[in-house]
N, C-alpha and C positions, 0 to 999 in steps of 0.2 A: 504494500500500500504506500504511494506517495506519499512524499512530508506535506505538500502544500496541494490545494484543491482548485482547479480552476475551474470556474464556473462557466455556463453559455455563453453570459453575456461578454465575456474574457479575461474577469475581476479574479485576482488570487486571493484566495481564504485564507485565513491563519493556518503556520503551521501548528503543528502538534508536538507537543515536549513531555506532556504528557499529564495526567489527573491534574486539571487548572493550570496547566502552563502552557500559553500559548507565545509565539513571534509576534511582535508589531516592528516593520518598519517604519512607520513613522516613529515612533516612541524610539529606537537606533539612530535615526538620523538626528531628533531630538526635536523636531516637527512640535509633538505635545507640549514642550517645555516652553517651545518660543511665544505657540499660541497664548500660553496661561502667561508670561511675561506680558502681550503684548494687552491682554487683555484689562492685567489689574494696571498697566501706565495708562489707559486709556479711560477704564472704567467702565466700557461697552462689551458684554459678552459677545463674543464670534459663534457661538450657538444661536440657532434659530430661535430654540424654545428658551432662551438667556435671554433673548434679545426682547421677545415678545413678553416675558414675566416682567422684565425694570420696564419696557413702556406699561404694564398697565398698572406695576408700584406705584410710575409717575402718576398718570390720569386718577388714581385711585379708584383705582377697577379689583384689587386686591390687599 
């Protein structure tokens, strides 16, 4: 069985390390790290559903 899974649409799935341990290339390249940096200098989450909870903090919608 392959380490990594390619899917139809051409996307490769996590490998397998095994019971809870998977690969993320993004998280090796450090992709995850920059994003969360860039996020708390900015103060706007790069998540959609980040994004849409602090607008509706502001509006007070929640």
């Amino acid at each position: 069985m392959p380490d990594t899974l390619v899917c139809p649409t051409g996307t490769v799935r996590g490998m397998k390390l095994g019971p809870g341990l998977t690969f993320s290339w993004k998280r090796a390249l450090g992709v995850t790290a920059a994003k969360r940096k860039i996020s708390r200098a900015t103060g706007i989450p790069l998540t959609r559903s980040g994004r849409r909870n602090k607008l509706g903090k502001f509006l007070g919608m929640k």
